[in-house]
NUNU-62893 format. One record per residue (C-alpha): residue number from 1; x, y, z. Coordinates in steps of 0.25 Angstrom, whole numbers, plus 5000, padded with zeros to 4 digits. Example, Ala and Ser with C-alpha at 12.3 -4.5 7.8 and 13.67 -1.06 7.14 Angstrom:
<vonus>
+------+------+------+------+
| resi |   c1 |   c2 |   c3 |
+------+------+------+------+
|    1 | 5049 | 4982 | 5031 |
|    2 | 5055 | 4996 | 5029 |
+------+------+------+------+
</vonus>
This chain:
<vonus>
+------+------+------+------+
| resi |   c1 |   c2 |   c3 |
+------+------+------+------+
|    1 | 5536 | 5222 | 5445 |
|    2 | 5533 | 5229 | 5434 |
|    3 | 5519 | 5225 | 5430 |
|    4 | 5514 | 5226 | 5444 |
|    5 | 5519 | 5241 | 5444 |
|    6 | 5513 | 5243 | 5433 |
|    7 | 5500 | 5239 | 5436 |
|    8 | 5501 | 5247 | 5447 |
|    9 | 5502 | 5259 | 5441 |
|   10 | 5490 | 5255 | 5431 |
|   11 | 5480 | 5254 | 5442 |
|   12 | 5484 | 5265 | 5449 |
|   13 | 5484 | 5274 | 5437 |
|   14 | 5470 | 5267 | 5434 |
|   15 | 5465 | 5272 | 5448 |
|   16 | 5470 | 5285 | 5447 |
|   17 | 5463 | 5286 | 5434 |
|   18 | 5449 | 5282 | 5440 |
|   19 | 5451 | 5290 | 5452 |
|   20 | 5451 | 5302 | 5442 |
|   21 | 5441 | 5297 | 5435 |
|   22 | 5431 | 5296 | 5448 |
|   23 | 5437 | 5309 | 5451 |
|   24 | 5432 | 5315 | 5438 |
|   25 | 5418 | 5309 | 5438 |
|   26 | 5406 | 5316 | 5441 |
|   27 | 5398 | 5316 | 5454 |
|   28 | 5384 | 5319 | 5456 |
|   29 | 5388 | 5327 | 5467 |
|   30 | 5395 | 5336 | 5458 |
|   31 | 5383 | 5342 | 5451 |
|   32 | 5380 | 5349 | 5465 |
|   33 | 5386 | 5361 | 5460 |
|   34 | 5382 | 5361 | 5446 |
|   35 | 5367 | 5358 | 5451 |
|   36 | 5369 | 5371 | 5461 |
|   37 | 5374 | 5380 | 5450 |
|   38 | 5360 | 5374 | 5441 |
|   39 | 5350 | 5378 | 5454 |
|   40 | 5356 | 5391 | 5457 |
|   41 | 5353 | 5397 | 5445 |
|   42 | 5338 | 5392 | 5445 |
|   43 | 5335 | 5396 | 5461 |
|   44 | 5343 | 5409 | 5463 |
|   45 | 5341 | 5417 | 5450 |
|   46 | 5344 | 5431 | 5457 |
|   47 | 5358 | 5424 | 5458 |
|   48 | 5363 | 5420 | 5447 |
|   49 | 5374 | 5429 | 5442 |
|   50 | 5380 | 5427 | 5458 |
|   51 | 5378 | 5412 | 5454 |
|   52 | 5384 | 5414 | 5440 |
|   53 | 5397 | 5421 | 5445 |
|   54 | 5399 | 5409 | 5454 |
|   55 | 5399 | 5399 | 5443 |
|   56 | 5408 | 5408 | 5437 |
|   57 | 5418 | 5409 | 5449 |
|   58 | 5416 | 5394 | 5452 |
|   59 | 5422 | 5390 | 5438 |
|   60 | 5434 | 5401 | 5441 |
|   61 | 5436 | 5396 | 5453 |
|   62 | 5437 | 5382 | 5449 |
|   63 | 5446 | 5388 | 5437 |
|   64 | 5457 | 5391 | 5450 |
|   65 | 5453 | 5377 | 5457 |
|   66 | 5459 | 5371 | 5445 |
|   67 | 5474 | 5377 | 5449 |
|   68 | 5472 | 5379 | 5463 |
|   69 | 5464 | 5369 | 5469 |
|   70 | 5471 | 5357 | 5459 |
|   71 | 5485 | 5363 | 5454 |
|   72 | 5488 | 5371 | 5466 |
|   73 | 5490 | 5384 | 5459 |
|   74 | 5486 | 5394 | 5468 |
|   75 | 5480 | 5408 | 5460 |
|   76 | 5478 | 5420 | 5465 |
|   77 | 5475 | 5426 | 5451 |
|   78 | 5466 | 5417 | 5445 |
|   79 | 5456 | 5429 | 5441 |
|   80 | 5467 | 5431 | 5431 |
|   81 | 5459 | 5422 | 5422 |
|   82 | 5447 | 5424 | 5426 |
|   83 | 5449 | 5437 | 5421 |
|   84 | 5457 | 5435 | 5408 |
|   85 | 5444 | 5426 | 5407 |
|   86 | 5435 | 5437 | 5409 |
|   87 | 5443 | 5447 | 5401 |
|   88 | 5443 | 5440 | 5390 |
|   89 | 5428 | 5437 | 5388 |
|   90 | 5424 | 5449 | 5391 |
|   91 | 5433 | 5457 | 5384 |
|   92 | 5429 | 5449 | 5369 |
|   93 | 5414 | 5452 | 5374 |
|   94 | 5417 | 5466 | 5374 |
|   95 | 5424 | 5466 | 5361 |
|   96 | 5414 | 5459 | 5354 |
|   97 | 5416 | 5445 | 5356 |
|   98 | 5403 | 5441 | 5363 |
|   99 | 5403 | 5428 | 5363 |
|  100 | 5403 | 5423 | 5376 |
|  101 | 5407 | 5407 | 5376 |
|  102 | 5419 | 5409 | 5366 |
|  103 | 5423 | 5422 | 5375 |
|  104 | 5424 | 5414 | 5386 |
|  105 | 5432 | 5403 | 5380 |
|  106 | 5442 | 5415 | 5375 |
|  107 | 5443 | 5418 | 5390 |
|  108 | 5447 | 5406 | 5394 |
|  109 | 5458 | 5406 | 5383 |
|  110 | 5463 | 5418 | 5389 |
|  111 | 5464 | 5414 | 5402 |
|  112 | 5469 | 5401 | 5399 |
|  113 | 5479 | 5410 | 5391 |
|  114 | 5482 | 5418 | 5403 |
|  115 | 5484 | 5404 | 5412 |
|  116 | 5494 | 5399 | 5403 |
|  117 | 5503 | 5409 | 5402 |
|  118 | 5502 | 5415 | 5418 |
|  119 | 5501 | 5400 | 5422 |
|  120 | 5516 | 5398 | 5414 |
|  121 | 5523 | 5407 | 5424 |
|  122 | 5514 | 5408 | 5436 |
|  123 | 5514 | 5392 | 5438 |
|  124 | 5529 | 5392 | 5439 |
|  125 | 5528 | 5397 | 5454 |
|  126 | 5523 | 5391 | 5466 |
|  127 | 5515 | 5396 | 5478 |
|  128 | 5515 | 5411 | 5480 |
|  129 | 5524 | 5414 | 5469 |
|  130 | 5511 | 5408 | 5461 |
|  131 | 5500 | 5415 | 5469 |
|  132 | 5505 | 5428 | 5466 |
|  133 | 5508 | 5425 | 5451 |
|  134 | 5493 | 5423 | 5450 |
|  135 | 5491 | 5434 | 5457 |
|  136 | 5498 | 5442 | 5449 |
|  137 | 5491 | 5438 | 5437 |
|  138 | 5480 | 5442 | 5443 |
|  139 | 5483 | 5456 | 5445 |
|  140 | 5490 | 5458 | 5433 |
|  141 | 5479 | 5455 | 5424 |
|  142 | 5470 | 5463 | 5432 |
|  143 | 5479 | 5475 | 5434 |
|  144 | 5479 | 5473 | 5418 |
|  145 | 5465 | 5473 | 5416 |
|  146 | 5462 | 5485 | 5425 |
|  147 | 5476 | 5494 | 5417 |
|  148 | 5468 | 5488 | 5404 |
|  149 | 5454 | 5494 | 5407 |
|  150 | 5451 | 5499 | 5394 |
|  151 | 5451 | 5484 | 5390 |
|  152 | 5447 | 5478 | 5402 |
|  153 | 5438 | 5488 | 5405 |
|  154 | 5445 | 5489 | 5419 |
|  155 | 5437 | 5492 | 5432 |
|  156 | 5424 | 5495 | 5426 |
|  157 | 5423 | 5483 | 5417 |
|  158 | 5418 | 5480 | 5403 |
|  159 | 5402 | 5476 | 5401 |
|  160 | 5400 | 5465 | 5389 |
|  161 | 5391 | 5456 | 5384 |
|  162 | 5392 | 5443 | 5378 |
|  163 | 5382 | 5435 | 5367 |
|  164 | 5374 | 5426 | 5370 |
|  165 | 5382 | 5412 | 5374 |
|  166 | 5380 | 5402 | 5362 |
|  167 | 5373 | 5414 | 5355 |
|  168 | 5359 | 5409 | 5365 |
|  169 | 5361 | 5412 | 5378 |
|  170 | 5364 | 5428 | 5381 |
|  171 | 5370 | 5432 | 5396 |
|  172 | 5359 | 5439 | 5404 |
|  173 | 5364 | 5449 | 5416 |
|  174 | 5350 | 5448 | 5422 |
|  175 | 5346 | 5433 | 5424 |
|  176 | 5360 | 5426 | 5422 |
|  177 | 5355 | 5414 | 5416 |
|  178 | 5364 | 5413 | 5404 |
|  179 | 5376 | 5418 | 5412 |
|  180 | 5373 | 5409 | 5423 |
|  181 | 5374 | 5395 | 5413 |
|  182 | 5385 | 5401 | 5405 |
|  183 | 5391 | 5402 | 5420 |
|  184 | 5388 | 5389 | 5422 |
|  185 | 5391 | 5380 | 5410 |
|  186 | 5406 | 5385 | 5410 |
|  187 | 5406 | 5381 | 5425 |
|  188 | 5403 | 5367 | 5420 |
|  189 | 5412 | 5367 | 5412 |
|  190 | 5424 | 5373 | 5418 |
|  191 | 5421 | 5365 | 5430 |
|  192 | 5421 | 5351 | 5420 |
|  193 | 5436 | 5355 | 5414 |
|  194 | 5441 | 5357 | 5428 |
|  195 | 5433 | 5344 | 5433 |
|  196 | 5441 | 5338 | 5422 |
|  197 | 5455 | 5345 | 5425 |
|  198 | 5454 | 5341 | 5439 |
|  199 | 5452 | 5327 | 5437 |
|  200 | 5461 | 5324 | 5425 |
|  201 | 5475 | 5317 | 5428 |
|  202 | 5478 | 5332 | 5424 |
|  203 | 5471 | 5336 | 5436 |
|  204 | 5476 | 5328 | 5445 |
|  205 | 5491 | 5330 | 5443 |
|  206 | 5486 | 5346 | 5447 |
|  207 | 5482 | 5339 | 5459 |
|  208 | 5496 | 5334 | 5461 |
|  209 | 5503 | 5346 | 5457 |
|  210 | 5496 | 5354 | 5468 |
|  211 | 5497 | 5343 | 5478 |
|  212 | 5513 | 5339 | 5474 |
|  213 | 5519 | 5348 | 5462 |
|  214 | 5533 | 5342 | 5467 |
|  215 | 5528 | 5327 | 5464 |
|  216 | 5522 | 5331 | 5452 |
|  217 | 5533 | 5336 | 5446 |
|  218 | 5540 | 5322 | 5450 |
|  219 | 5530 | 5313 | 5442 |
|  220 | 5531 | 5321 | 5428 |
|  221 | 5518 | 5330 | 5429 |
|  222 | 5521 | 5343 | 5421 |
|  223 | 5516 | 5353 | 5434 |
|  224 | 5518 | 5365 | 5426 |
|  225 | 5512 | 5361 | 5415 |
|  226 | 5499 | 5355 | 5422 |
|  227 | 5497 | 5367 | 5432 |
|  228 | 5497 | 5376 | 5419 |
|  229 | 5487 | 5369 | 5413 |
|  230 | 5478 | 5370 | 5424 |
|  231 | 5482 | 5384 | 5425 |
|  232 | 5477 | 5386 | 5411 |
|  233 | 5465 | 5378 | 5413 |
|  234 | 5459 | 5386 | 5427 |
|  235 | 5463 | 5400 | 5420 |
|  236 | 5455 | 5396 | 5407 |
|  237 | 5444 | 5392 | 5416 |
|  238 | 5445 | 5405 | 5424 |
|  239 | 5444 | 5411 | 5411 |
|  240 | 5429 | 5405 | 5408 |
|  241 | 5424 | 5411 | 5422 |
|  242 | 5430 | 5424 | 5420 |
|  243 | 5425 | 5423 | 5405 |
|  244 | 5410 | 5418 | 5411 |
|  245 | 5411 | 5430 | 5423 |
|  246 | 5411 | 5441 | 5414 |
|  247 | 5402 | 5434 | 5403 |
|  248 | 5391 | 5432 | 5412 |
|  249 | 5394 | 5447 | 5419 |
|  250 | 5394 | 5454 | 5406 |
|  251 | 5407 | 5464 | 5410 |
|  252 | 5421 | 5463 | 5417 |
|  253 | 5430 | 5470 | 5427 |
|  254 | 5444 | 5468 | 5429 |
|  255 | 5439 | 5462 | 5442 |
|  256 | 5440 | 5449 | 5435 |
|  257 | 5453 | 5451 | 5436 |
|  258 | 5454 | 5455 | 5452 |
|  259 | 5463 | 5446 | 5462 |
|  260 | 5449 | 5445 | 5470 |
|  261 | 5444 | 5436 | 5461 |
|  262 | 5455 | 5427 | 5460 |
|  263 | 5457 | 5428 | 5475 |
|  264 | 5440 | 5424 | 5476 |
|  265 | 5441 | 5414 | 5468 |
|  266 | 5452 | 5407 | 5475 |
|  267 | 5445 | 5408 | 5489 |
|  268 | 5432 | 5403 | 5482 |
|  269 | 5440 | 5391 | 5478 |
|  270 | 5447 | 5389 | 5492 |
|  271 | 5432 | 5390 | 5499 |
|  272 | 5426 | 5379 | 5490 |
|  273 | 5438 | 5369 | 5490 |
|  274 | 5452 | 5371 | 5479 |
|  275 | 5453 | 5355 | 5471 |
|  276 | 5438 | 5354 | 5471 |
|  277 | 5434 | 5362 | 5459 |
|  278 | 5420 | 5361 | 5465 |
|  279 | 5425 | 5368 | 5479 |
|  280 | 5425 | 5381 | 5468 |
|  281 | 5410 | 5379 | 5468 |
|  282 | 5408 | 5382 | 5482 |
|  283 | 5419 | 5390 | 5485 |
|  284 | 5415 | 5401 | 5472 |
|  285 | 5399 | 5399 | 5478 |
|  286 | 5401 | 5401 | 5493 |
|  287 | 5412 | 5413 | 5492 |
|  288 | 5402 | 5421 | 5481 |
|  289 | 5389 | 5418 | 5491 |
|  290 | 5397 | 5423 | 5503 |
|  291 | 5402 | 5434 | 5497 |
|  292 | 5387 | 5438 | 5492 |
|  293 | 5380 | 5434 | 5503 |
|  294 | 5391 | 5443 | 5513 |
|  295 | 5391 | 5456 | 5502 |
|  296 | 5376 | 5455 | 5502 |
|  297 | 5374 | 5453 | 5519 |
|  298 | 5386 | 5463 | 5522 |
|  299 | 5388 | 5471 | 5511 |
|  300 | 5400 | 5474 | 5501 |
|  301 | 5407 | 5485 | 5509 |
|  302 | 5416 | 5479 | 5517 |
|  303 | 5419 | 5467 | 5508 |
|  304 | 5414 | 5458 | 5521 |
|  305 | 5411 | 5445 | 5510 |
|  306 | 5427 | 5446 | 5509 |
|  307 | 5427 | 5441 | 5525 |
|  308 | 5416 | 5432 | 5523 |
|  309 | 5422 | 5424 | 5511 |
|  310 | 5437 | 5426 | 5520 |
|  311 | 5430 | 5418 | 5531 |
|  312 | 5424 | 5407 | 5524 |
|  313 | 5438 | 5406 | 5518 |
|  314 | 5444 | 5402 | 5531 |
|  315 | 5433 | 5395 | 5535 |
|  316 | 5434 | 5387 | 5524 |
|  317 | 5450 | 5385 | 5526 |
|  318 | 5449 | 5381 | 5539 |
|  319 | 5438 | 5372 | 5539 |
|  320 | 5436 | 5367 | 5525 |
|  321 | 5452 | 5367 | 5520 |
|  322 | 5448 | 5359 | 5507 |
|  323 | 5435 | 5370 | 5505 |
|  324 | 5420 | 5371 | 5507 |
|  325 | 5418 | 5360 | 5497 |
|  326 | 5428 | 5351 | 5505 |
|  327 | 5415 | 5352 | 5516 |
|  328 | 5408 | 5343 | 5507 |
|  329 | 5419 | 5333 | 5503 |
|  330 | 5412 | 5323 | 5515 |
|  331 | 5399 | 5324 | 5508 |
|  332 | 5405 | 5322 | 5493 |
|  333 | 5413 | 5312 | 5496 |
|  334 | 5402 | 5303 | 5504 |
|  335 | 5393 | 5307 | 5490 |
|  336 | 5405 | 5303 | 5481 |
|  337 | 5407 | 5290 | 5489 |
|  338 | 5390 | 5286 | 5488 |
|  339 | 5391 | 5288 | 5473 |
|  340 | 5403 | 5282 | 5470 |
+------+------+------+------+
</vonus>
């Protein structure tokens, strides 16, 4: 009996293998986005630093798809890296250190920092013991950054400027053309390591964690240690977009710290579709536009952009449960099925 068994166990462990690997292999329909990004910035010029914040908060908001849509760990905080993120590249600008590319890196660090050491303790609750958690880190550190204003520079903010990235291309406030590509190459590859977390056996055992943490437990997966790993991971890469935000700005507020921006961030995620990573594309791109396009017909005063966006959101709830990019699954998965 035993040979059989384990012949069993070969093939199936074999097809699960090439299951991830299909999984993990590039479709031609994927360069949609990447080829939208590329044209954007050639047909509407007068836009691009709206279109260079999106890129921005389309790799934050995959940065949180990473722990909510595949682990399951639902943030209310997740500015708290962004932020640190931020902080910390603009805060070495400001000192001195100009250097943007190595600035960014130390803001991930620090970030990643922060995740580890919040993730320790936050990660050993559940449900809403851990949504309030993260939201507390949240606050904390912006109730800090605004106590701290002599470093932070509080409400009204510090201006910088950072060198020239790689010493030949200087950030430019006027056109955004560097700021745009700088934007834009860390998108690609913040978007590749989640691509590759996600579809790594590593990426799949998220998967199972959120769908059945009990069973999990059963077979031997260390839980805690995987879901801090990831944790680590999403706040490092939160730390890049907070990093890339003010870079591309040239100045910070403790608004990077602000619950709005975690609580945006996670609505943008739920409109576009959480366990996609490419429903933050479309969730980031459809909340920013409405909210322009409502501030700019209506006006600021009231905030009306604030019902607009609410409305979509139930919309989007009621009738397209898996998200906006859950309406195209019809579509990719006829497309996936001629190319295969």
């Amino acid at each position: 009996m035993t040979a059989p068994t384990s012949a069993t166990a070969v093939r199936t462990n074999g097809a699960a293998a090439a299951a991830l690997l299909r999984a993990h292999r590039f479709r031609v329909i994927e360069l949609l986005p990447w080829l939208i990004a590329i044209a954007v910035y050639f047909l509407f010029p007068g836009y691009r630093l709206l279109a260079t914040q999106i890129l921005v908060l389309i790799l934050f908001a995959i940065s949180l798809d990473l722990i909510v849509g595949y682990a399951g760990i639902v943030s209310l905080g997740h500015a708290a890296f962004f932020g640190t993120g931020a902080y910390t590249a603009a805060l070495l600008a400001d000192a001195g250190w100009q250097e943007p590319i190595s600035a960014l890196a130390l803001g991930a660090v620090t970030a990643g920092l922060l995740g580890w050491v919040s993730g320790w303790i936050i990660l050993r609750t559940r449900e809403l013991t851990l949504l309030m958690l993260t939201m507390a880190l949240g606050i904390i550190l912006y109730e800090l950054a605004k106590d701290l204003d002599d470093i932070t520079g509080g409400f009204d903010g510090i201006n910088f400027e950072n060198s020239a990235i790689l010493g030949l291309f200087p950030f430019d406030v006027l056109y955004y053309t560097t700021n745009y590509w700088y934007a834009f190459a860390f998108l690609v590859l913040g978007f590749l390591v989640a691509r590759t977390v996600v579809h790594a056996p590593f990426g799949r055992s998220l998967v199972g964690i959120r769908e059945n943490v009990r069973r999990m437990h059963a077979i031997g997966t260390p839980v805690q240690q995987r879901m801090r790993h990831v944790y680590v991971i999403a706040a490092m890469i939160a730390g890049v977009a907070g990093a890339i935000w003010v870079q591309v700005q040239g100045n910070i507020t403790i608004g990077v710290y602000e619950f709005e921006m975690s609580g945006n961030i996670l609505i943008m995620l739920i409109l576009g579709g959480t366990g996609r990573l490419y429903g933050a594309f479309i969730g980031v791109t459809v909340f920013t536009i409405l909210e322009n396009l409502t501030e700019t017909v209506l006006g600021t005063d009231p905030p009306y952009w604030e019902l607009v966006v609410g409305v979509a959101l139930v919309l989007t709830v009621l009738f397209a449960p898996r998200g906006l990019l859950g309406v195209f699954d019809p579509l990719i998965r006829r497309f996936r099925e001629r190319s295969a």
